[in-house]
C-alpha positions in Angstrom: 58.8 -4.6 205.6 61.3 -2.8 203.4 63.9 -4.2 201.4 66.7 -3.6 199.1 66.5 -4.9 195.6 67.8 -4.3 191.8 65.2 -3.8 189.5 65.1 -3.8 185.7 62.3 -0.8 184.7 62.3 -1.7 180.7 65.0 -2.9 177.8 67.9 -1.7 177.5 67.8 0.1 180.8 71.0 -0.8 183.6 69.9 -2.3 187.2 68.6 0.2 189.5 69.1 -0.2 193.1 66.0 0.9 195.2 64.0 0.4 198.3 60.7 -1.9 198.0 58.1 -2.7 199.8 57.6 -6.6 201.1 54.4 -8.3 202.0 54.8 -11.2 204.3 54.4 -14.8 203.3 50.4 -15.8 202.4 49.7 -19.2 202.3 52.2 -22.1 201.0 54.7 -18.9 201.1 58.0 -18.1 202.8 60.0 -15.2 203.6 63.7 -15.8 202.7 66.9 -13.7 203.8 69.4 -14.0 200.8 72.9 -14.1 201.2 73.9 -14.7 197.8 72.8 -14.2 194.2 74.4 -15.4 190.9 75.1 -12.9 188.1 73.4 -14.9 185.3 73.5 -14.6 181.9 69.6 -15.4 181.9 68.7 -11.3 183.9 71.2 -9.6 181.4 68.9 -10.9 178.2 66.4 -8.8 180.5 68.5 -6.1 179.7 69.2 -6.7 176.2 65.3 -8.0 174.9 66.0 -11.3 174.4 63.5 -12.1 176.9 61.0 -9.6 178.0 59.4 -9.8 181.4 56.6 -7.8 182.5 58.6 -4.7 183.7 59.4 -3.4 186.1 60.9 -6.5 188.0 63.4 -7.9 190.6 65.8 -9.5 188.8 67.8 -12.8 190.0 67.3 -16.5 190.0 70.3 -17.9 191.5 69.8 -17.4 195.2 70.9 -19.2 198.5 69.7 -18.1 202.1 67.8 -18.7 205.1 63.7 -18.5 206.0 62.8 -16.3 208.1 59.0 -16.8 208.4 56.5 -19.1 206.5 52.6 -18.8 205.9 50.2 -20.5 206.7 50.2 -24.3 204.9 53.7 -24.6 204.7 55.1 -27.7 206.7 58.8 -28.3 204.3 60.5 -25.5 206.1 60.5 -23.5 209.0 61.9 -20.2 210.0 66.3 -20.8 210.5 66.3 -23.2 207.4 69.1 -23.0 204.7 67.7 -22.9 201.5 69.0 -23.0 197.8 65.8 -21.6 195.5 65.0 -23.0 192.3 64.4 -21.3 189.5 62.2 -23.7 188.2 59.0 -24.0 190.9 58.3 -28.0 191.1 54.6 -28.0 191.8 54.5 -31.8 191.8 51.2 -32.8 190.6 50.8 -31.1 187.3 51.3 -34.2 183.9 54.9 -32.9 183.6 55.6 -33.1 187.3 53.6 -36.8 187.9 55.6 -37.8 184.8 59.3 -37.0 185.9 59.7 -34.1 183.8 59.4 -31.5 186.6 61.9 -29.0 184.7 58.9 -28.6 182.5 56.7 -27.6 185.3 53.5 -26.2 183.7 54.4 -23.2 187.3 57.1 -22.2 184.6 54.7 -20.9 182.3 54.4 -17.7 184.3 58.5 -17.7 185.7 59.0 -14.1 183.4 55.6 -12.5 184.3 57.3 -12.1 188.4 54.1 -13.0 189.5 53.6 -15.9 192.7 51.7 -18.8 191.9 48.3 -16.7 193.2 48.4 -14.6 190.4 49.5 -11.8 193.0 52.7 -9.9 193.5 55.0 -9.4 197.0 56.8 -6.5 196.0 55.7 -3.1 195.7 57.2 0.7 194.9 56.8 3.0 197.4 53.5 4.3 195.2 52.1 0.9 195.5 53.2 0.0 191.8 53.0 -4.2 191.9 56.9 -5.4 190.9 57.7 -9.0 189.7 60.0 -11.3 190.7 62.5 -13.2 188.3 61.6 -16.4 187.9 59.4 -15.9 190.8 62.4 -15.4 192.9 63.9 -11.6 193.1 67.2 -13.0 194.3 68.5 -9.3 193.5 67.0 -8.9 197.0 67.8 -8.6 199.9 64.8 -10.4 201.9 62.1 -12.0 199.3 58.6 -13.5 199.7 58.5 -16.5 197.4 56.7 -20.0 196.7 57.7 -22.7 199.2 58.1 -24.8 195.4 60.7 -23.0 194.7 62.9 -23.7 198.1 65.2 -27.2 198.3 66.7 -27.6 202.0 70.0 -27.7 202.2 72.3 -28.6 205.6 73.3 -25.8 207.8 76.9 -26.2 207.4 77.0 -26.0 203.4 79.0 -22.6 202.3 75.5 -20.6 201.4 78.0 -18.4 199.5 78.7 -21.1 197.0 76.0 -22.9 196.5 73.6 -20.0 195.0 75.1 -21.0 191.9 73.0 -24.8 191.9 69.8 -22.5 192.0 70.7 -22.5 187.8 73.8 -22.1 186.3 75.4 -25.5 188.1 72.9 -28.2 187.7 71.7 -26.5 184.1 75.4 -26.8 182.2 75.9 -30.5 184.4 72.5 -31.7 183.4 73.1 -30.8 179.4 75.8 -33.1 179.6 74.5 -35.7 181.9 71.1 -35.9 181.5 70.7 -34.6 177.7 73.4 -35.0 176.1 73.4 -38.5 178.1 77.5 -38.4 178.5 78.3 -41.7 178.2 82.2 -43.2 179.5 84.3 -43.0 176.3 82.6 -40.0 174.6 83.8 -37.5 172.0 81.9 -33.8 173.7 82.3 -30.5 172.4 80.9 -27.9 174.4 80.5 -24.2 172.4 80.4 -21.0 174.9 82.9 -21.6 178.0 80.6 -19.0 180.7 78.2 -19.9 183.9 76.2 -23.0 182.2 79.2 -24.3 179.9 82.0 -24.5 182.5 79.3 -27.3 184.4 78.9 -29.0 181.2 82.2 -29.7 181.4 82.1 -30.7 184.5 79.1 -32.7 184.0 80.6 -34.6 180.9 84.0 -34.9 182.7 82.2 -36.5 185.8 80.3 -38.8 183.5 83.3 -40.2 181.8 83.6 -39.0 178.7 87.3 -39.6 176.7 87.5 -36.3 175.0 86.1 -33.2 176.4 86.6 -30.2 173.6 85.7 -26.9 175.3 85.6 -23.8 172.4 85.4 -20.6 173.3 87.5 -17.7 172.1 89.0 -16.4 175.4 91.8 -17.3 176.7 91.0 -17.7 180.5 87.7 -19.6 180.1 89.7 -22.1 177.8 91.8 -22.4 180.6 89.0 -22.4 183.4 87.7 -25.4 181.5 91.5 -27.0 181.3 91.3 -27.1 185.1 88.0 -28.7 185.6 87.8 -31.5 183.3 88.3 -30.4 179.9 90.9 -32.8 177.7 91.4 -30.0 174.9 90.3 -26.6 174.2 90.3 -24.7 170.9 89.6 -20.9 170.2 87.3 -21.5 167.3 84.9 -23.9 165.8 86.8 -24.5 162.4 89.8 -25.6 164.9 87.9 -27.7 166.7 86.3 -29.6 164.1 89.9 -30.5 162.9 90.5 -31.6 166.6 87.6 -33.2 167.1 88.2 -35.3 163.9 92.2 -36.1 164.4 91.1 -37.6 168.1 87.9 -39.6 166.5 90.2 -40.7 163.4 87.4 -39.3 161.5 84.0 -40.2 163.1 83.6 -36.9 164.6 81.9 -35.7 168.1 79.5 -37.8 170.0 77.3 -35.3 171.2 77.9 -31.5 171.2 76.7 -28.8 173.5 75.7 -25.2 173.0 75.4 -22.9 175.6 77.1 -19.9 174.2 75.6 -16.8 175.7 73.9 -15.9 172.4 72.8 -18.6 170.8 73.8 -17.9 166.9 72.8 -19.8 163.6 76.4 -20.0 163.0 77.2 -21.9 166.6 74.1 -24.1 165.9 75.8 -25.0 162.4 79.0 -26.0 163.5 77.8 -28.2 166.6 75.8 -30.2 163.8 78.5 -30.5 161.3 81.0 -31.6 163.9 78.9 -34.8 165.2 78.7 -37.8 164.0 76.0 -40.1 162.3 73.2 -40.4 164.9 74.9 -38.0 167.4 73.1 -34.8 168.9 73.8 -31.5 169.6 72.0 -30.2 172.6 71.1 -26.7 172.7 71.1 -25.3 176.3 71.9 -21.2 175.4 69.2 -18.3 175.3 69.1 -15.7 171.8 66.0 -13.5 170.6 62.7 -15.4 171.8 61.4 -13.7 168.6 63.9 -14.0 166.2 64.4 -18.0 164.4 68.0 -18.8 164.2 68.3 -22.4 163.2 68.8 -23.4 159.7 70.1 -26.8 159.0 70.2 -29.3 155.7 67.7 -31.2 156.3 69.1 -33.8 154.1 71.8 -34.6 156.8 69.6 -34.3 159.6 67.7 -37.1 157.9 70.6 -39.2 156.1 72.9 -39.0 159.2 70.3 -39.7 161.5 71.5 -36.5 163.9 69.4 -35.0 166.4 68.9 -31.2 167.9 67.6 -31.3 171.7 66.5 -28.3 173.3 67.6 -28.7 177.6 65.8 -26.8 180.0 67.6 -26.6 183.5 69.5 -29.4 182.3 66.9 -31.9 181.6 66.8 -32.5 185.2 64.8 -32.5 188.6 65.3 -29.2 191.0 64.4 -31.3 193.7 66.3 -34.2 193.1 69.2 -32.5 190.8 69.9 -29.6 193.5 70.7 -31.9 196.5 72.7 -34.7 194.3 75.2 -31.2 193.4 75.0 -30.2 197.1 76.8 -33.5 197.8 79.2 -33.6 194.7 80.9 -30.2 196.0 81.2 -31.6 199.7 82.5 -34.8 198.4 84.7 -32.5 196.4 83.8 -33.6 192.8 81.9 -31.2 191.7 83.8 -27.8 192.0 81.9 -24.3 193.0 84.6 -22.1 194.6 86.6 -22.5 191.6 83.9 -20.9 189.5 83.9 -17.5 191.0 85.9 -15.2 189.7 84.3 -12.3 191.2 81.9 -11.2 194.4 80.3 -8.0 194.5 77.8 -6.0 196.9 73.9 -5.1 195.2 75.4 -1.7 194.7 77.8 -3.1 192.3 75.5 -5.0 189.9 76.0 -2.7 186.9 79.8 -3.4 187.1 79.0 -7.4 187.5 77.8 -7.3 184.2 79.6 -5.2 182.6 82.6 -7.9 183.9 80.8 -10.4 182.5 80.3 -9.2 179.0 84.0 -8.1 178.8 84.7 -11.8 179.4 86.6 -11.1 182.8 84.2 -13.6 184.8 84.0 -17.0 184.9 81.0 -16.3 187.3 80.1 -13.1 189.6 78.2 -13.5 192.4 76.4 -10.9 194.2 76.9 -11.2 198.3 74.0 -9.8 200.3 75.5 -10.4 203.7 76.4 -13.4 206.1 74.4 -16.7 206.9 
């Protein structure tokens, strides 16, 4: 079948909107009808080189929609199912999987190459040239043929317009705060970089009960975005929030701090560990130049004050078990989804989604493919 998509065909090049060939599901495989797709910071480092994927490639990972076949093997869905997709596949069996770190997935390994779990590729130019799938997804797509490990059920009546954004973005910026960071009630939090991952961090550390969320960002409307949904103070810079952070602490400084800046910076990563305390830790959650080393502490502090530097990938969590718990906190209403986008556009308008996004204008964009 045809489809339309948004590829990326090398660095530094914008989204191009074209028609691609689909191959139907093969076995343990499903074909999926988006309806929405999250503009994530993760497919404009595409763009820029921090990561490079094997080009050219459907981008998206943030993707909500309904199955419309499966192959053969596949007994978890069934054609009419709502689906959120993962952009982590969850194999279950592998050591990280059988040992409850499925966010480490050893599938992952191959998540930039756009390649299924075969080895082989689904979508194709019109000259038969093989294109990947981000994150083995290609939610930049209309219709997609995908891993059934990367699908999580969801009830028919959830908003499939909303809930694209717990394929990544949602349970990534709750789960730095929850599940690394390890929020606990009573906690001093600063989160650095106020976008699609940080806004759910503060969430995430509001929900867990910490006394003093500090949310930093230098924009006005994303300090205020983070006001609304749970953050206690917000500061424009780092140097203000260090003197924030120790006027509320009377001294002893942050409890844990998060980064998820867009760009991760040596700078950022400098001021997170200077503004927690002895044995706190600063959980880094952002993306910068996979090539490039930008972390340069005194290691005479790291060791003296006991502090700690903890990577988080998709928030520490479990797709499978993580997706459906923040399915339930927007229906109960305490985790909030609508309030995060800012902006929806139609696949012809991807270009301009970023461009909003890098100009700050977006708290997040979201791309709508059509109705459930």
């Amino acid at each position: 079948m045809k489809t339309r998509a948004a590829i990326s065909r090398g660095t530094g090049k914008d989204w191009e909107v074209t028609e691609l060939e689909l191959d139907p599901p093969k076995v343990g495989e499903v074909l999926i009808r988006f309806v929405a797709s999250g503009l994530c910071h993760s497919d404009e480092h595409i763009r820029t080189g921090d990561l490079t994927p094997r080009f050219p490639i459907v981008g998206g990972h943030e993707g909500s929609g309904v199955i419309e076949d499966v192959g053969p093997g596949v007994t978890r869905l069934k054609a009419g199912d709502h689906i959120i997709c993962s952009f982590l596949p969850v194999c279950g069996h592998c050591r990280w999987c059988s040992t409850g770190k499925s966010n480490l997935c050893d599938l992952g390994a191959t998540i930039l190459d756009g390649c299924l779990p075969d080895g082989t590729y689904r979508f194709h130019t019109a000259e038969g040239e093989d294109v990947g799938g981000m994150c083995m997804l290609g939610t930049f797509s209309e219709y997609a043929t995908v891993s059934e490990m990367s699908c999580v059920k969801i009830d028919d009546d959830v908003p499939l317009d909303k809930v694209a954004l717990i394929g990544c973005g949602v349970p990534t910026g709750w789960g730095s705060a929850v599940h690394a960071a390890a929020v606990e009630p009573g906690d001093t939090i600063a989160i650095y970089g106020i976008g699609g991952i940080g806004i759910n961090s503060v969430q995430g550390a509001a929900l867990a009960g910490a006394r003093n969320v500090v949310a930093i960002d230098p924009l006005a409307n994303k300090r205020e975005a983070a006001e609304q949904l749970g953050a206690t103070h917000s500061c424009a810079t780092a140097g203000e929030a260090a003197l924030l952070i120790h006027e509320l602490t009377r001294g002893v400084m942050a409890d844990k701090a998060i980064v998820t800046a867009g760009v991760v910076t040596t700078e950022i990563i400098t001021d997170a560990f200077n503004t927690i305390r002895k044995g706190g830790t600063v959980v880094v959650t952002g993306l910068a130049d996979l090539t490039s080393n930008n972390i340069q502490l005194n290691s005479s502090m790291l060791t003296l004050m006991e502090k700690r530097i903890q990577g988080s990938l998709f928030g520490s969590g479990d797709p499978f078990h993580d997706i459906p718990r923040m399915v339930e906190l927007y229906r109960s209403g305490d985790l909030k989804l609508d309030e995060l986008i800012t902006t929806t556009y139609t696949l012809d308008d991807i270009n301009q989604g970023y461009q909003d996004m890098l100009d700050g204008k977006n708290i997040r964009g979201l791309i709508l493919h059509g109705s459930a």
